[in-house]
C-alpha positions as CSV (number, residue, x, y, z in Angstrom):
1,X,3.4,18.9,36.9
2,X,1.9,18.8,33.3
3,X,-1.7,19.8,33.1
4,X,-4.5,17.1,31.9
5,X,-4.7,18.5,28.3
6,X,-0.9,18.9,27.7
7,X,-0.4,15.2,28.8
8,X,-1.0,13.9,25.5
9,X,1.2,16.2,23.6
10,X,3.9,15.2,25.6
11,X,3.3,11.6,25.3
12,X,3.5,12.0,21.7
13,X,6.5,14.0,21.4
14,X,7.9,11.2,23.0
15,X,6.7,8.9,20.9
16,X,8.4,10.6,17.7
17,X,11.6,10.8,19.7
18,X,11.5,7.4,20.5
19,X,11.9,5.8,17.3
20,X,15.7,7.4,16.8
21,X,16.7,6.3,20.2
22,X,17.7,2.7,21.2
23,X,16.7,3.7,25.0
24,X,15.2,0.5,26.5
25,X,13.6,2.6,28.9
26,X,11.6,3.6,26.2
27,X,10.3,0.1,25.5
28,X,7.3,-0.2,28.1
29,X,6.1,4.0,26.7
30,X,5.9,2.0,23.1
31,X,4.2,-1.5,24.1
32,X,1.5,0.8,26.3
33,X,1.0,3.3,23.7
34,X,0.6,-0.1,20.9
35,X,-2.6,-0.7,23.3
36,X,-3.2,2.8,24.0
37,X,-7.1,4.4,23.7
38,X,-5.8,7.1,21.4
39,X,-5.7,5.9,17.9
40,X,-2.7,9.0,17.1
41,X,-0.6,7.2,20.0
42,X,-1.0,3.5,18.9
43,X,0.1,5.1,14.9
44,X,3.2,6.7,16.5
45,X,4.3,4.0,18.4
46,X,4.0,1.6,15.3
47,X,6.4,4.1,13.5
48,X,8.9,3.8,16.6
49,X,8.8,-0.1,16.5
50,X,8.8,0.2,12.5
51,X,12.3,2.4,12.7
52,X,13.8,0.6,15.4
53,X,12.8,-2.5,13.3
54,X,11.5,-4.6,16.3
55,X,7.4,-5.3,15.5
56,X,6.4,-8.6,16.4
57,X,4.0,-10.5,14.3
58,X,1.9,-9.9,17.2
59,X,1.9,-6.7,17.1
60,X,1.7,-6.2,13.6
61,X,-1.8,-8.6,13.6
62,X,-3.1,-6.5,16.1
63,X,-2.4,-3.2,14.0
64,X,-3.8,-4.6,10.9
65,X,-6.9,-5.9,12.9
66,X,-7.4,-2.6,14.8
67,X,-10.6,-0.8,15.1
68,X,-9.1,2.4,13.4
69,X,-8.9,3.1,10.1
70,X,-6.1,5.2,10.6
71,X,-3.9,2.8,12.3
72,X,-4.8,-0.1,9.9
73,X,-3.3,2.0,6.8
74,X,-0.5,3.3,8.9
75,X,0.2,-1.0,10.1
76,X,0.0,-1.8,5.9
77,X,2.4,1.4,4.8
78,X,4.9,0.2,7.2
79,X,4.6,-3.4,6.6
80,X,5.0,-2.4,2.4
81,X,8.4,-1.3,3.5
82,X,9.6,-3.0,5.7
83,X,12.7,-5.2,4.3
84,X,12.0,-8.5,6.6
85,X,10.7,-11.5,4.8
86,X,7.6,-11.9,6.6
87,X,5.0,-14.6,4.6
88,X,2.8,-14.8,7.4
89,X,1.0,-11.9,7.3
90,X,0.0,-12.2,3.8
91,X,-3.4,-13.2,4.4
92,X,-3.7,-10.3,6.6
93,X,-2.7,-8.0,3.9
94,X,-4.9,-9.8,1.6
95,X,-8.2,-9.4,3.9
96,X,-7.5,-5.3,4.0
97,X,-8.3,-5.4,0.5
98,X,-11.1,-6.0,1.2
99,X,-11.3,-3.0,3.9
100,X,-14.6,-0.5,3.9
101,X,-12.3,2.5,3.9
102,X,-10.9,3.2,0.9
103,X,-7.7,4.6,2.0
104,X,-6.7,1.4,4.0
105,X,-7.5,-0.4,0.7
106,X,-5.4,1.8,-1.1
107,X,-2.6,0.9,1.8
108,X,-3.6,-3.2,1.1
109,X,-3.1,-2.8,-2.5
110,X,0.3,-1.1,-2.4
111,X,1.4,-3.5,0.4
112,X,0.5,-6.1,-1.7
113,X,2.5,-5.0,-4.6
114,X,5.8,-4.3,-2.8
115,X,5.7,-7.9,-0.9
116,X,4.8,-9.9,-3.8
117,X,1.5,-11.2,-2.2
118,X,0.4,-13.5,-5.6
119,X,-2.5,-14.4,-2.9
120,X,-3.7,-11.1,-3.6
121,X,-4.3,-11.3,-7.5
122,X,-8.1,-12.3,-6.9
123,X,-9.3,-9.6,-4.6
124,X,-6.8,-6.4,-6.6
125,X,-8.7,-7.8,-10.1
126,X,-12.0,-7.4,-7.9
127,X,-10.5,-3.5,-6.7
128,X,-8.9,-3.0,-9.7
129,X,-12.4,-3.6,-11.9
130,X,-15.2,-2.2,-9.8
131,X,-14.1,0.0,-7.0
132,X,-15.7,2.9,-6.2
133,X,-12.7,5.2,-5.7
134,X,-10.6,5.5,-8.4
135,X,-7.6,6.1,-6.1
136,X,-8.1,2.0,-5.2
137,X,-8.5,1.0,-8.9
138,X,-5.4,2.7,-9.7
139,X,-3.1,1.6,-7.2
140,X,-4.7,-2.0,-7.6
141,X,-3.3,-1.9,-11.1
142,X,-0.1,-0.9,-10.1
143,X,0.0,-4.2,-7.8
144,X,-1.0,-6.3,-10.3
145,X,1.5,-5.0,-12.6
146,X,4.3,-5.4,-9.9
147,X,3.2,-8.9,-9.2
148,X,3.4,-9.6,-13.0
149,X,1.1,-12.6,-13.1
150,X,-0.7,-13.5,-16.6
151,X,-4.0,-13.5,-14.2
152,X,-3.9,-9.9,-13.6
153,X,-3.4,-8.6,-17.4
154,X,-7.0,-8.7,-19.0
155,X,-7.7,-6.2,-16.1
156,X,-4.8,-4.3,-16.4
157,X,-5.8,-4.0,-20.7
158,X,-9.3,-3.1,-19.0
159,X,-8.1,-0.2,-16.9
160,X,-6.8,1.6,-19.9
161,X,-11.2,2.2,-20.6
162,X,-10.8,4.0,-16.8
163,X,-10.2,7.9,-16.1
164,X,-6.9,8.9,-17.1
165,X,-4.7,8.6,-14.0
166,X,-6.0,4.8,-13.6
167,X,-5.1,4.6,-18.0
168,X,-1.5,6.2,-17.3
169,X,-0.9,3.4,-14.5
170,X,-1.9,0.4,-16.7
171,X,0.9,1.1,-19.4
172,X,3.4,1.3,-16.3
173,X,2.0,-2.0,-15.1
174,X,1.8,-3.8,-18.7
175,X,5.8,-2.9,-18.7
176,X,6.1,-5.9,-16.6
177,X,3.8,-8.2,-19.0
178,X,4.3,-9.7,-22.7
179,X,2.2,-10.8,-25.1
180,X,-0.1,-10.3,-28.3
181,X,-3.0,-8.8,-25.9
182,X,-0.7,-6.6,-24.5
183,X,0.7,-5.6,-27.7
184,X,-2.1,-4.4,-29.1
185,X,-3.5,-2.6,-26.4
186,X,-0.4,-0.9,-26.5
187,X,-1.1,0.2,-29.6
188,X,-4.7,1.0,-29.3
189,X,-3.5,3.4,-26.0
190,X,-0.9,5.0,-28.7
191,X,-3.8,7.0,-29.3
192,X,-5.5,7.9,-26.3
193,X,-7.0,11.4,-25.8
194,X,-5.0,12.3,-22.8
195,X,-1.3,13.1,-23.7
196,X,0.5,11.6,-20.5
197,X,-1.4,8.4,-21.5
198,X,0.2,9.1,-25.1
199,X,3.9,9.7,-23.7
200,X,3.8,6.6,-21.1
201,X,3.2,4.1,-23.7
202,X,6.2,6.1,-26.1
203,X,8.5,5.7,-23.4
204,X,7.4,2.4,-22.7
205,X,8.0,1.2,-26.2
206,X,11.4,2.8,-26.6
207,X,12.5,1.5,-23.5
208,X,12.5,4.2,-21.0
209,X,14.1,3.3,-17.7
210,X,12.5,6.6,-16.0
211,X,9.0,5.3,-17.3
């Protein structure tokens, strides 16, 4: 018989094993740990519906609603890749832009991006201009790049006046855009003081695939 304090490790060594196993016995251990007390269990067993590819949309509300942080920016790094057309939970995505913790913003932002959530253009031009981390502003920039909407491009010119890992991401994201405006912040960034800056709008003018 386990002891009390080794319970937990066990259950979560299941957990991991569960998401390479199609064991239907195993389906009951995943929907209790979804509801489980322990934050670490319900973040496991979202990664062994995730690789099993069976989340419902209810369960995927319910883990972008949760009470943790940590299993709210696990719920959005899943969802970013998961390959299922799934339009409904683009508000949801959309709301945890808006998160207090930056990280989970950070998860919102990217998820965004990779699903092509245009509904998030308002609230990423908010993160992208006047968060406090610049970890959000950055990856907010990158979205807006991704999506590619004219909306999004006088803040992605205005990022390139932000510290220089948020400047190198706006000349990645203004690969996606055209126009006069972005032409001659192009040029203007030509001449930034950080070198990477320098070399990420040379590669982006001669065409770079690797950029």
């Amino acid at each position: 018989m386990h002891s009390e304090p080794t319970l937990p490790e066990v259950i979560r060594a299941t957990l991991v094993a569960a998401g390479s196993r199609d064991d239907p016995e195993l389906d009951e251990l995943i929907r209790t740990a979804l509801r489980a007390p322990d934050p670490r269990h319900r973040v496991l067993a979202l990664r062994a519906q995730s690789r099993r590819g069976v989340i419902t949309i209810a369960q995927w509300r319910a883990a972008l609603s949760d009470v943790d942080a940590d299993v709210r920016r696990e719920a959005l790094t899943l969802l970013a890749r998961d390959p299922r057309s799934l339009p409904s939970l683009n508000r949801a995505i959309v709301a945890a832009i808006d998160d207090p913790d930056p990280l989970v913003v950070d998860a919102a932002a990217f998820a965004a991006g990779e699903r092509g959530c245009r509904g998030a253009i308002d609230s990423l031009i908010v993160v992208a201009r006047s968060h406090d981390d610049a970890r959000c502003r950055e990856v907010a920039v990158a979205a807006l790049g991704q999506l590619g909407d004219r909306r999004g491009v006088a803040t992605i010119i205005a990022a390139l006046d932000d510290k220089a890992p948020v400047r190198r991401r706006a000349i990645v994201a203004l690969a996606n855009v055209e126009g006069p405006d972005v032409d001659a912040a192009l040029a203007r960034a030509a001449t930034d003081r950080d070198w990477q800056v320098r070399a990420a709008v040379e590669q982006l003018v001669r065409g770079d695939p690797s950029l």
